[in-house]
GUMI-826797 format. One record per atom (N, C-alpha, C, O, CB): residue number from 1; residue in one letter; atom name; x, y, z. Coordinates in pm, 1 decimal, decimal comma. Glycine has a CB too. Example, Ala and Ser with C-alpha at 12.3 -4.5 7.8 and 13.67 -1.06 7.14 Angstrom:
! residues 2
   nr  rest  atom         u         v         w
    1     A     N    1319,0    -569,0     780,0
    1     A    CA    1230,0    -450,0     780,0
    1     A     C    1320,0    -330,0     780,0
    1     A     O    1423,6    -331,9     846,5
    1     A    CB    1130,8    -447,3     904,6
    2     S     N    1285,0    -225,0     708,0
    2     S    CA    1367,0    -106,0     714,0
    2     S     C    1290,0       3,0     787,0
    2     S     O    1340,9     113,8     803,9
    2     S    CB    1408,4     -59,8     572,5
This chain:
! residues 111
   nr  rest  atom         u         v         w
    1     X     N    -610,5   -1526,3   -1540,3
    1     X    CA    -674,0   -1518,7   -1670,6
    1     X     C    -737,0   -1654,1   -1701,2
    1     X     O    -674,4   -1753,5   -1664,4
    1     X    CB    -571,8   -1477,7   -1781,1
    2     X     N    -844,5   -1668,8   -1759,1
    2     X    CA    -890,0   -1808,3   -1791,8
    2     X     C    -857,5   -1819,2   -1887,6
    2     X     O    -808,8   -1736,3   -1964,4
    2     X    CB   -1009,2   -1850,1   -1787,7
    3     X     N    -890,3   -1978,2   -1906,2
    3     X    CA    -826,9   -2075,2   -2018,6
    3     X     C    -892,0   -2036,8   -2133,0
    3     X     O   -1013,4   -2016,1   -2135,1
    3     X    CB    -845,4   -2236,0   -1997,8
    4     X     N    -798,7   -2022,7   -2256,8
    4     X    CA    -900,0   -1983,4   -2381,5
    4     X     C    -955,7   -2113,1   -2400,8
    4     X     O   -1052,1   -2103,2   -2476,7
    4     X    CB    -828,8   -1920,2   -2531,3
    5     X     N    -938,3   -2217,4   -2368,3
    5     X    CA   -1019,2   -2355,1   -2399,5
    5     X     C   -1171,4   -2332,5   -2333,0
    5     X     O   -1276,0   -2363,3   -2390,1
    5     X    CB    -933,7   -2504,6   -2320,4
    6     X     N   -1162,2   -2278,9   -2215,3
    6     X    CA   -1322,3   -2270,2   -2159,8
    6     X     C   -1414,6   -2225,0   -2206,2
    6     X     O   -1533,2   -2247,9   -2182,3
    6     X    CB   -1346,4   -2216,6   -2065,6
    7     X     N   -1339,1   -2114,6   -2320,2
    7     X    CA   -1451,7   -2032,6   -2403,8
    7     X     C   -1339,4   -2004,7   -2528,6
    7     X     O   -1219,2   -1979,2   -2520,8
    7     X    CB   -1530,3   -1864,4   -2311,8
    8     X     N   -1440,5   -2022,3   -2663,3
    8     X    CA   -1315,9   -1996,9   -2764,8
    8     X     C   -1375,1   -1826,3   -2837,6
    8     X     O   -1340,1   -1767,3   -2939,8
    8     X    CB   -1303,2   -2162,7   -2915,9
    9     X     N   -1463,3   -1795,1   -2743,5
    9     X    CA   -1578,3   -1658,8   -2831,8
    9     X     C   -1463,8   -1550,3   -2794,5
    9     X     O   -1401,8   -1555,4   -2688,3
    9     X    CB   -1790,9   -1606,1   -2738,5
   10     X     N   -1443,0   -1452,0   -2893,7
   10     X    CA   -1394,6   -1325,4   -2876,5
   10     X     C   -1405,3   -1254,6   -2761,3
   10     X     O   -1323,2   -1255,4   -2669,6
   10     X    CB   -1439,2   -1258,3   -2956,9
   11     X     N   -1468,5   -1216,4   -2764,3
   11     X    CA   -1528,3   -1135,8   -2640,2
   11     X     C   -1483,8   -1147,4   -2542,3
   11     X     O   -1444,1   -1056,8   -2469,1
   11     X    CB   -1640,7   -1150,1   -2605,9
   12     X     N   -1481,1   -1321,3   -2512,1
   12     X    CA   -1464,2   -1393,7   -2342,1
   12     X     C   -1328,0   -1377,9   -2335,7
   12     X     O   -1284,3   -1322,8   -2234,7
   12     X    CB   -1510,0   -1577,7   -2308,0
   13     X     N   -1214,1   -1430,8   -2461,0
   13     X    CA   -1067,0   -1400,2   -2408,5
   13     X     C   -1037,5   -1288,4   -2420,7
   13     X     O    -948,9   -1248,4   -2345,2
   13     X    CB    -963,0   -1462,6   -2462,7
   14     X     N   -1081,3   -1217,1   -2492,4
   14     X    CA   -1040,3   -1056,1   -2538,2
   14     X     C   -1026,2    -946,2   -2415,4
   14     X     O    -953,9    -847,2   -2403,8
   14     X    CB   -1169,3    -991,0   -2643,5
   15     X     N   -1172,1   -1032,8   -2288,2
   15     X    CA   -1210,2    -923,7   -2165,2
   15     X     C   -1118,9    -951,5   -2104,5
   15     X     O   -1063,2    -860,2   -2043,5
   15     X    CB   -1339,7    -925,5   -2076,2
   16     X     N   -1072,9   -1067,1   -2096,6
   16     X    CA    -994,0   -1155,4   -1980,7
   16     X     C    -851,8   -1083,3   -1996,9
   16     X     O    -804,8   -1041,0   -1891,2
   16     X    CB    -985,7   -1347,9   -2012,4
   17     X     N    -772,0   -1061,8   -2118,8
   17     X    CA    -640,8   -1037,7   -2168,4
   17     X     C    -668,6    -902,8   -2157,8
   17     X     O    -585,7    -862,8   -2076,0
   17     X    CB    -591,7   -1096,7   -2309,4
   18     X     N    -761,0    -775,8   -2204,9
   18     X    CA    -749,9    -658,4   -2137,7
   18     X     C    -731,1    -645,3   -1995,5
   18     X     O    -650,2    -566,9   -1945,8
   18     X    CB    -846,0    -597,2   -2164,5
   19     X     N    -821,4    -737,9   -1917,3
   19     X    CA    -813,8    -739,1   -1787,4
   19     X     C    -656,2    -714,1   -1671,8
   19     X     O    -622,4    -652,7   -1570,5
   19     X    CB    -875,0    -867,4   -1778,2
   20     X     N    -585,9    -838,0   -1804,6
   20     X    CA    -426,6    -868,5   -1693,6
   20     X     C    -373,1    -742,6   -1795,4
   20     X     O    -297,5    -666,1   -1735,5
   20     X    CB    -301,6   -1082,9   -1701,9
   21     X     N    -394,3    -711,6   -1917,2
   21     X    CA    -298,4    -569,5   -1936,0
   21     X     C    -326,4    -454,9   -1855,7
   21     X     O    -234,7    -377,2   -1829,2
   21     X    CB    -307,9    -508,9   -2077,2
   22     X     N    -462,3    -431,6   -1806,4
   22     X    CA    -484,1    -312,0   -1726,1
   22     X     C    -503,6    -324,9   -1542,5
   22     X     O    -571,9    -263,6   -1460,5
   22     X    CB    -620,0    -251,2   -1794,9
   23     X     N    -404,4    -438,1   -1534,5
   23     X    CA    -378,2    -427,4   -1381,8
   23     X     C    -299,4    -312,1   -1322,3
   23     X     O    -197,3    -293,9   -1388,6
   23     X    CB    -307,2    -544,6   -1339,9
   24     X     N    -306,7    -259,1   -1258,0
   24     X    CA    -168,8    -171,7   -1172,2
   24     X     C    -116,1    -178,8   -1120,6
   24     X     O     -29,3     -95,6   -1094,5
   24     X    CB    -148,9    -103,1   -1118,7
   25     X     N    -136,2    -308,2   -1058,8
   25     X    CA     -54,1    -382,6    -911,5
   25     X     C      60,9    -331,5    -904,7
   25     X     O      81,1    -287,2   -1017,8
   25     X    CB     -22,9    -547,9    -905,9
   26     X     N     164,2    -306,6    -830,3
   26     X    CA     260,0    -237,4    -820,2
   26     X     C     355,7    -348,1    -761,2
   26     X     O     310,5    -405,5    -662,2
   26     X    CB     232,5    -110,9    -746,1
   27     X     N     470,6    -384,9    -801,9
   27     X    CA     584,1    -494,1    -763,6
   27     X     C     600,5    -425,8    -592,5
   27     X     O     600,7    -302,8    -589,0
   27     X    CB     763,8    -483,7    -890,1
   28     X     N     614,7    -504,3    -446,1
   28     X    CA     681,4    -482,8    -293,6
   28     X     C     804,3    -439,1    -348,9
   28     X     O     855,0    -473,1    -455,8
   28     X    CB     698,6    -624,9    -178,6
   29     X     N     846,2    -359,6    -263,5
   29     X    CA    1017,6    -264,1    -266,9
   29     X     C    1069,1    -411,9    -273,8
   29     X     O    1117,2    -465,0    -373,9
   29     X    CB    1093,9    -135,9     -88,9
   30     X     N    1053,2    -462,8    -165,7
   30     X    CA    1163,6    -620,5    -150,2
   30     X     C    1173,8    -625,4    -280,1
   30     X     O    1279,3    -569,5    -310,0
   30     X    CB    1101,1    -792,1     -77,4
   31     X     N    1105,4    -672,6    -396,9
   31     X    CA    1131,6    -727,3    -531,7
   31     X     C    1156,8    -649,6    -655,0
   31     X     O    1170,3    -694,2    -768,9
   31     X    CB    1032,3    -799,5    -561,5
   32     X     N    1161,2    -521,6    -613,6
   32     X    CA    1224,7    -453,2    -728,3
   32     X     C    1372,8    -480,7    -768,3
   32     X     O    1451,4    -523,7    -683,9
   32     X    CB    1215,1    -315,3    -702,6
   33     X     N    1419,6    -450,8    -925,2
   33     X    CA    1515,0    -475,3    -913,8
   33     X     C    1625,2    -359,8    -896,3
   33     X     O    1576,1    -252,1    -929,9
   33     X    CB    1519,6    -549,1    -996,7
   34     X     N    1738,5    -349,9    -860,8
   34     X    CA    1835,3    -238,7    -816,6
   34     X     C    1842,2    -183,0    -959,2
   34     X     O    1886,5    -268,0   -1036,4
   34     X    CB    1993,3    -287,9    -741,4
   35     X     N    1805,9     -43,1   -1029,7
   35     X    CA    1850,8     -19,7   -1159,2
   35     X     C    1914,8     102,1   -1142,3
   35     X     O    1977,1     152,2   -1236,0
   35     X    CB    1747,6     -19,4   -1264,9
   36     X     N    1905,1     167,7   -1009,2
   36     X    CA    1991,3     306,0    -991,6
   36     X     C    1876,3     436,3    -994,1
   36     X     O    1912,4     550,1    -964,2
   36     X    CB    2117,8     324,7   -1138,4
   37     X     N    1741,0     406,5   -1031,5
   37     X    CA    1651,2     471,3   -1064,2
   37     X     C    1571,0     472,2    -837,1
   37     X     O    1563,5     405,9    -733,7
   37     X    CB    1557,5     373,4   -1235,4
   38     X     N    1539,8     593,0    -897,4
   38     X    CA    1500,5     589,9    -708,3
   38     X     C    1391,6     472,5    -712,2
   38     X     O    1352,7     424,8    -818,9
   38     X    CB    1407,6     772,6    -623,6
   39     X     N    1351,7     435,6    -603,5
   39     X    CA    1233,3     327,3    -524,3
   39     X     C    1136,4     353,6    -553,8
   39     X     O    1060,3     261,0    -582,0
   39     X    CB    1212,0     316,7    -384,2
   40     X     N    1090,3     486,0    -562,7
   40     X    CA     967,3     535,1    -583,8
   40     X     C     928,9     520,1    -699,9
   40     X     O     826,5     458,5    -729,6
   40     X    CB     953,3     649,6    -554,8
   41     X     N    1008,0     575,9    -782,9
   41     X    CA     955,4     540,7    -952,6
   41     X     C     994,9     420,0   -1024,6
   41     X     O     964,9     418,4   -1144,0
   41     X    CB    1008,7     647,1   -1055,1
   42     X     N    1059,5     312,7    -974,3
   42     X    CA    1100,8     210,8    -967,2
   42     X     C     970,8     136,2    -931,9
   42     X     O     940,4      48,9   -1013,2
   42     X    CB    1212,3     207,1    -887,1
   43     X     N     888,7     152,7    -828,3
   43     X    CA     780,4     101,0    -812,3
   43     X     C     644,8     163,5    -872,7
   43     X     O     536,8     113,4    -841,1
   43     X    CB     779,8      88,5    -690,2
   44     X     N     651,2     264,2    -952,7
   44     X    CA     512,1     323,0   -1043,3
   44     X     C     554,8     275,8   -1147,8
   44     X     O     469,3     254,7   -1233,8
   44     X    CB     470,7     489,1   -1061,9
   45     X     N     715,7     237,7   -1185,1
   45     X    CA     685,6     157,4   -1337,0
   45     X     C     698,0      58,2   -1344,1
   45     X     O     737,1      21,6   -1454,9
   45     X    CB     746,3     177,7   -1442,7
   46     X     N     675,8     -52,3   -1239,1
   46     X    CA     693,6    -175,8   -1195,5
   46     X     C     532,8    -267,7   -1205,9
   46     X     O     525,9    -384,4   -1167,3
   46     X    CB     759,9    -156,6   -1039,8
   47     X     N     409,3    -191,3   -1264,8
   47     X    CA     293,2    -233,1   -1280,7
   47     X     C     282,7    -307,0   -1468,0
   47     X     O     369,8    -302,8   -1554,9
   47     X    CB     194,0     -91,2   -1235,9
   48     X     N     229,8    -330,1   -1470,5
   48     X    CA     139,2    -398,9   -1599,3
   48     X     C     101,4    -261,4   -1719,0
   48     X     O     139,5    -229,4   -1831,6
   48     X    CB     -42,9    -477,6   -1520,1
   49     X     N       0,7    -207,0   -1611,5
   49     X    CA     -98,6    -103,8   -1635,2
   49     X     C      21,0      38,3   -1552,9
   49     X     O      72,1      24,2   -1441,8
   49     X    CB    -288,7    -153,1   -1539,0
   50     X     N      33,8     119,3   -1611,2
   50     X    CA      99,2     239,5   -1529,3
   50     X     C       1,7     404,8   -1566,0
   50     X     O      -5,7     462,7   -1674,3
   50     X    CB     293,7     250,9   -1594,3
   51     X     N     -58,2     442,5   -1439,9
   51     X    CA    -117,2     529,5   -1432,0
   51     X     C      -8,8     627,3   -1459,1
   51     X     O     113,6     616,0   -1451,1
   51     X    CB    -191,0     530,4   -1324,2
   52     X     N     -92,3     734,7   -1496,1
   52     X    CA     -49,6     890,6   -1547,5
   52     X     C      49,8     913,0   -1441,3
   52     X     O      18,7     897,2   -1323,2
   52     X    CB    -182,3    1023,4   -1549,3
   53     X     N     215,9     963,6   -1492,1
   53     X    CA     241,0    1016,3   -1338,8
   53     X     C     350,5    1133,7   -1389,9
   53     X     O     430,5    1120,8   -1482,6
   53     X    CB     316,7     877,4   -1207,5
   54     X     N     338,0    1214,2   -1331,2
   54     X    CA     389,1    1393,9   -1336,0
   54     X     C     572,0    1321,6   -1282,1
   54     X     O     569,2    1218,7   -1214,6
   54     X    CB     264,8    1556,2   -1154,9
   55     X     N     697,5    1376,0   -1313,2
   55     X    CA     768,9    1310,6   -1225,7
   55     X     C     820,6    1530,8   -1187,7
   55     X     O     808,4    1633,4   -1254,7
   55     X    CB     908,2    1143,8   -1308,0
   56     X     N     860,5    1507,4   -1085,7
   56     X    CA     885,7    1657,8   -1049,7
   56     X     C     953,8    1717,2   -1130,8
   56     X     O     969,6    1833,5   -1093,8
   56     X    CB     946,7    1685,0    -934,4
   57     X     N    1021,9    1686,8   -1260,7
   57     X    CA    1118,6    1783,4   -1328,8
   57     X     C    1007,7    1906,0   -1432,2
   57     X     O    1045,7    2009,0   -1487,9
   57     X    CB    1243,0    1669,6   -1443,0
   58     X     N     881,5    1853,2   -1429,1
   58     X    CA     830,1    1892,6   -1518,5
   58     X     C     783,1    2000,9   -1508,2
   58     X     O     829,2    2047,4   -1403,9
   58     X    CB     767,5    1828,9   -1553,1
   59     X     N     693,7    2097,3   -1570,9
   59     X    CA     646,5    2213,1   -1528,8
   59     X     C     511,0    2244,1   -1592,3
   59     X     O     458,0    2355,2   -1592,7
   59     X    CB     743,5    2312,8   -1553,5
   60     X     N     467,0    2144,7   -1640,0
   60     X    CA     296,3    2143,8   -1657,6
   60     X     C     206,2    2048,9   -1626,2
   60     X     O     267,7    1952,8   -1579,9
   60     X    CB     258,0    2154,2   -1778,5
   61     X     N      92,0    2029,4   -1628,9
   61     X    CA      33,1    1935,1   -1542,8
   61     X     C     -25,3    1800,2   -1634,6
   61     X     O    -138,6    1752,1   -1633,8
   61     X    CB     -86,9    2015,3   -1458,6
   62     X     N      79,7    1764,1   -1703,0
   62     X    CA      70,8    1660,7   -1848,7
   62     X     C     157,0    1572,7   -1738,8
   62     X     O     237,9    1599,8   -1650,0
   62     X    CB     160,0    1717,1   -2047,4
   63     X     N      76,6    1412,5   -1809,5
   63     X    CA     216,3    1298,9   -1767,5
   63     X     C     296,7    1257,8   -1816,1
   63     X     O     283,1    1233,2   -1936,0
   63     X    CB     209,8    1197,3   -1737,0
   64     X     N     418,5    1229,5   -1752,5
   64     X    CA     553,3    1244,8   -1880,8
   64     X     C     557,7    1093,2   -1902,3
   64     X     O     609,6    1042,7   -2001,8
   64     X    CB     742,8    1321,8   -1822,7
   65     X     N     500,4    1023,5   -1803,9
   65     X    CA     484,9     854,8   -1858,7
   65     X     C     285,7     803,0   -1814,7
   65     X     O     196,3     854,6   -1747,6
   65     X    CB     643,5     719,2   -1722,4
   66     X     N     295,7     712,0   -1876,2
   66     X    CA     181,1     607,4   -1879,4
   66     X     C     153,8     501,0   -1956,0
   66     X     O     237,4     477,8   -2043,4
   66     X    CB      86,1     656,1   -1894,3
   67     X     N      53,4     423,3   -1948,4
   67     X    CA      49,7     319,6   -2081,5
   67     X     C       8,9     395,2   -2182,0
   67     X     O     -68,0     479,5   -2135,7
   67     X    CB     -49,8     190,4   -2076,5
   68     X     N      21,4     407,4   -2293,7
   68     X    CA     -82,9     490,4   -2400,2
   68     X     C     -97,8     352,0   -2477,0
   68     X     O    -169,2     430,0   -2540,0
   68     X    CB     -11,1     649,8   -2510,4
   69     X     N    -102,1     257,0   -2521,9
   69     X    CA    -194,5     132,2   -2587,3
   69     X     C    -192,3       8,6   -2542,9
   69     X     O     -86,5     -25,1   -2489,6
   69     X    CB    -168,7     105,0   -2716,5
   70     X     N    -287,0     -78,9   -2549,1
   70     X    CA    -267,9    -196,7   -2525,9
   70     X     C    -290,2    -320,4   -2656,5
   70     X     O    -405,8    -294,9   -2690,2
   70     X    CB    -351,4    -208,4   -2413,0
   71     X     N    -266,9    -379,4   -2701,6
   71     X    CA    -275,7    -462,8   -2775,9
   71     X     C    -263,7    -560,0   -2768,6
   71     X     O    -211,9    -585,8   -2660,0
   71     X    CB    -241,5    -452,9   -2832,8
   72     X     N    -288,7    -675,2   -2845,7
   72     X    CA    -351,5    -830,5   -2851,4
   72     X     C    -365,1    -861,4   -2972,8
   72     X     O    -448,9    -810,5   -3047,2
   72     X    CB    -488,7    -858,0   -2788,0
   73     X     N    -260,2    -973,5   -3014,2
   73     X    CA    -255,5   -1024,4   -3146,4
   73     X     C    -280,5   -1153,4   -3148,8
   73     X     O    -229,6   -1232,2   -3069,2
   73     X    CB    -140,7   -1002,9   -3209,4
   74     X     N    -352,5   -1182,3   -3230,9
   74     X    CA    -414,5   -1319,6   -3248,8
   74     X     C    -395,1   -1421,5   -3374,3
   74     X     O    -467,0   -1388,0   -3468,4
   74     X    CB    -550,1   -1295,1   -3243,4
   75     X     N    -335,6   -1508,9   -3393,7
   75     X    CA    -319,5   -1560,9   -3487,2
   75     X     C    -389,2   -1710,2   -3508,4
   75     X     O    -385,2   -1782,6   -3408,9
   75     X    CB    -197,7   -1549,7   -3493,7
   76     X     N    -451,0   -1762,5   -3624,0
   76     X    CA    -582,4   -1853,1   -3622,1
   76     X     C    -510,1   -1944,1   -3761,5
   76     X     O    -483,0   -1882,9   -3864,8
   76     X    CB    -770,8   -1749,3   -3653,6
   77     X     N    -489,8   -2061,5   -3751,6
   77     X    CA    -490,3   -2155,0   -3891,6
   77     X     C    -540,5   -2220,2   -3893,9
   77     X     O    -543,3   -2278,9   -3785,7
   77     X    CB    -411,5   -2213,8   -3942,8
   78     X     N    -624,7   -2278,6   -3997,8
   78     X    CA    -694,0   -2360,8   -4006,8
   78     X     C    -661,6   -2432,9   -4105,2
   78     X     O    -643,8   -2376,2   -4213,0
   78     X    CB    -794,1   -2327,1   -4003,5
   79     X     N    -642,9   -2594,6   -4094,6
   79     X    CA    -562,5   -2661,0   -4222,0
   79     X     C    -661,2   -2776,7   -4250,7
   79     X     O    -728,4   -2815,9   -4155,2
   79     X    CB    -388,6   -2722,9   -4186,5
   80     X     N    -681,3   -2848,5   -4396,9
   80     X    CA    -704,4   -2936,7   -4385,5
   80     X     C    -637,4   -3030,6   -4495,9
   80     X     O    -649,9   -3004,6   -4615,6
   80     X    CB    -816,8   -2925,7   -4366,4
   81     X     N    -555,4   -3156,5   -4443,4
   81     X    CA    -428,3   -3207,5   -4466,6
   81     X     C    -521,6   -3312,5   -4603,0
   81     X     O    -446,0   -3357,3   -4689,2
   81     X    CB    -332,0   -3293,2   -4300,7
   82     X     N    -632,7   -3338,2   -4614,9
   82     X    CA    -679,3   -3410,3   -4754,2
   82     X     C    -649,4   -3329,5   -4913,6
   82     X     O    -572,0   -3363,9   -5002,9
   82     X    CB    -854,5   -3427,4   -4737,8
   83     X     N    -720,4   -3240,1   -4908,7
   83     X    CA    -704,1   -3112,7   -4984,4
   83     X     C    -637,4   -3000,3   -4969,4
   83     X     O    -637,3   -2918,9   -5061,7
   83     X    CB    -791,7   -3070,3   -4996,6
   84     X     N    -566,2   -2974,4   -4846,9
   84     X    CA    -444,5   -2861,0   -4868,3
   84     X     C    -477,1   -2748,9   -4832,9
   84     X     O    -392,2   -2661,8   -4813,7
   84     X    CB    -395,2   -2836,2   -5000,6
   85     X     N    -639,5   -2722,8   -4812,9
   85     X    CA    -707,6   -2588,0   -4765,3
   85     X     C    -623,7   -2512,6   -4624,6
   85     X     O    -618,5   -2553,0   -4508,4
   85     X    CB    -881,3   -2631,4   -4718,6
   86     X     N    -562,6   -2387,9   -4687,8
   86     X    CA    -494,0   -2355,8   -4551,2
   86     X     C    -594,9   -2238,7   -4520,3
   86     X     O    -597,5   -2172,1   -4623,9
   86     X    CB    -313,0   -2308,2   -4555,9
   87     X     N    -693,8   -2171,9   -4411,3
   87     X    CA    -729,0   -2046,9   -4401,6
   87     X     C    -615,7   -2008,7   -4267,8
   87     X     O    -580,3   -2083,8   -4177,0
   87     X    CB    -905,6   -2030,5   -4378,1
   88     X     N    -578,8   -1877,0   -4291,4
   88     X    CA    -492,7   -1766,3   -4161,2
   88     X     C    -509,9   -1676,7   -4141,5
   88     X     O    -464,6   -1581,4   -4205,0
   88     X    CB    -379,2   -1728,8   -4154,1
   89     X     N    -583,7   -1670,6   -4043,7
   89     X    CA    -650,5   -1503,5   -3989,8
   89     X     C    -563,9   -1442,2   -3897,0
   89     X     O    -554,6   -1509,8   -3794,5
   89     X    CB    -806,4   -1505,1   -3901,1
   90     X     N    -496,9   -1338,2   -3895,7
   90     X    CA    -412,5   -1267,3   -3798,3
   90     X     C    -518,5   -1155,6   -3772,2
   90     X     O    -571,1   -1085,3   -3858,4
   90     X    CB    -254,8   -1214,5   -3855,9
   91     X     N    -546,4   -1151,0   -3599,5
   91     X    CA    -648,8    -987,2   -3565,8
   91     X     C    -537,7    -930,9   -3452,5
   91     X     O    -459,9    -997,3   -3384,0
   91     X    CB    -864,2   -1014,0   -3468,2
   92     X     N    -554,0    -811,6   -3456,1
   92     X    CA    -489,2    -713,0   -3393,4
   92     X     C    -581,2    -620,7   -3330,9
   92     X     O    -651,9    -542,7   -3394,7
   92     X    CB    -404,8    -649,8   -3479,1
   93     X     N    -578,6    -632,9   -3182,6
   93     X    CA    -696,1    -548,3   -3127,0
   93     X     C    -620,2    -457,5   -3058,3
   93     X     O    -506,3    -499,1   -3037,3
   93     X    CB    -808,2    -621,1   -3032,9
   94     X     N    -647,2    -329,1   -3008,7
   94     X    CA    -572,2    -245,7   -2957,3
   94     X     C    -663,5    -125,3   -2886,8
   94     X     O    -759,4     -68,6   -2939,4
   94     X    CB    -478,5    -205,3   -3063,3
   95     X     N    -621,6    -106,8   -2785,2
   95     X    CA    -704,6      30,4   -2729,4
   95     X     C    -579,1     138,3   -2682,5
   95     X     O    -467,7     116,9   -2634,6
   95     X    CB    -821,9     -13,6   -2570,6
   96     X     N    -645,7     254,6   -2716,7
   96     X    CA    -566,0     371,1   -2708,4
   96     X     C    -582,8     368,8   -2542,8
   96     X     O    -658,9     284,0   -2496,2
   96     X    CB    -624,1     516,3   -2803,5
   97     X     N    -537,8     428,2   -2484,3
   97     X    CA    -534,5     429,1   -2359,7
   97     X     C    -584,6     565,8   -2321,5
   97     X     O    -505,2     637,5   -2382,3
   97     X    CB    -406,5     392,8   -2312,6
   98     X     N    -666,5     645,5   -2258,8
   98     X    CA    -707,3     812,0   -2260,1
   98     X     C    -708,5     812,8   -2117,0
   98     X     O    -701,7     932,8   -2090,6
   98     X    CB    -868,7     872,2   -2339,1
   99     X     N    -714,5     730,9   -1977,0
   99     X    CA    -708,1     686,2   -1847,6
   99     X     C    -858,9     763,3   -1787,1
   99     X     O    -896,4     798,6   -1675,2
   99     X    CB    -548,9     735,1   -1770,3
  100     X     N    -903,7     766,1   -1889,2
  100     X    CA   -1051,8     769,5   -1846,9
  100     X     C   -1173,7     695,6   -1876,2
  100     X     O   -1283,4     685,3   -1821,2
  100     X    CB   -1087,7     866,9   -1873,1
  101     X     N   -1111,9     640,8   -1994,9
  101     X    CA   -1160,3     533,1   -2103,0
  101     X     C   -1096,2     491,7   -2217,9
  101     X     O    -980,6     529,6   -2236,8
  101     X    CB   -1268,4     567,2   -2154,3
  102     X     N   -1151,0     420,8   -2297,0
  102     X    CA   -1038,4     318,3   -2398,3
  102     X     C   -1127,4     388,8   -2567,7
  102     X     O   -1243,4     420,2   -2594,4
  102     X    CB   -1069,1      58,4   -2357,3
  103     X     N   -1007,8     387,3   -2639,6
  103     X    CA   -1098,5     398,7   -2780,7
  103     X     C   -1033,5     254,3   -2881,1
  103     X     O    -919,9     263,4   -2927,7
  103     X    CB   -1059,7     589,8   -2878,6
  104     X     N   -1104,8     147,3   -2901,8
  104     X    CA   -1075,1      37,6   -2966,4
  104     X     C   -1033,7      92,4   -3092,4
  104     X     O   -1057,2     204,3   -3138,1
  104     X    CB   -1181,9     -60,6   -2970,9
  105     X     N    -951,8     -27,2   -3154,5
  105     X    CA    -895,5     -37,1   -3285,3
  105     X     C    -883,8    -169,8   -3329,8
  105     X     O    -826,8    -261,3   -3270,5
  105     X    CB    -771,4      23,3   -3292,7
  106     X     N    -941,0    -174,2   -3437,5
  106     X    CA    -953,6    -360,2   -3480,0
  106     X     C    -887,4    -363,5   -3602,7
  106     X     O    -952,8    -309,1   -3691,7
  106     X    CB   -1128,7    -438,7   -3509,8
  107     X     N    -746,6    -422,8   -3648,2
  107     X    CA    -700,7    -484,2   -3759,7
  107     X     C    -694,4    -626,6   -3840,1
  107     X     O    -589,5    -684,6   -3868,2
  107     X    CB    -614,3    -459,5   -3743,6
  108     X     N    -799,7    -662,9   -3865,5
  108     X    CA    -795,6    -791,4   -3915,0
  108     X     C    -715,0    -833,1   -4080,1
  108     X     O    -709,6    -757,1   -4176,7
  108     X    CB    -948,3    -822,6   -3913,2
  109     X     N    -669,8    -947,9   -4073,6
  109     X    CA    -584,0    -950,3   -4167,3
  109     X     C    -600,8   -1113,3   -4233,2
  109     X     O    -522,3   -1201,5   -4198,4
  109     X    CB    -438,2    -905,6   -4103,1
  110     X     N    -704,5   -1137,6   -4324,6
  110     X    CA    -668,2   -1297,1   -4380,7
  110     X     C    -676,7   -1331,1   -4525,9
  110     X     O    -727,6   -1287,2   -4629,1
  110     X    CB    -766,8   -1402,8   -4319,0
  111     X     N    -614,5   -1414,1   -4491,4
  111     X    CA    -554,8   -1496,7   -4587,9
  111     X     C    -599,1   -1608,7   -4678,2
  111     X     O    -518,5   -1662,2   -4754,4
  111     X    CB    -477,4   -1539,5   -4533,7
């Protein structure tokens, strides 16, 4: 992920931080940890990002796990110690997850 110092614009950290939430990489067997849960699904929920996955108990063609949101909270102060001016912006960005595409959600909140 790059440095939010390299760029302070929305956009640039916002792509970057969706980016590492929607990895899938999957953890090597070697590094899973022992939880009693088989290997196999031990390693589909061992990602960041977890694709749609059916587990055999089920009996329709829905997934009984996945990511369904991602979110990113941001918190901003701005002070100035002559006059006391405090501004605090808290944003909350979030995408629904549909694993075909994303539907954004923006909560901004200041102060």
């Amino acid at each position: 992920m790059p440095l939010i110092a390299e760029n302070s614009e929305p956009k640039y950290w916002q792509e970057a931080a969706f980016a590492v939430l929607s990895d899938n990489t999957q953890a090597p067997v070697d590094k899973l940890p022992e939880t009693g849960v088989a290997v196999e699904i031990e390693q589909i929920l061992s990602s960041i990002y977890i694709e749609p996955v059916t587990f055999n108990h089920t009996q329709n063609n829905l997934p009984t796990y996945a990511t369904r949101t991602q979110s990113i909270l941001t918190l901003k102060c701005h002070s100035q110690l002559a006059d006391s001016a405090v501004d605090e912006i808290a944003r909350l960005v979030s995408r629904e997850c549909q694993h075909d595409s994303y539907k954004e959600c923006r909560h901004d909140s200041h102060k």
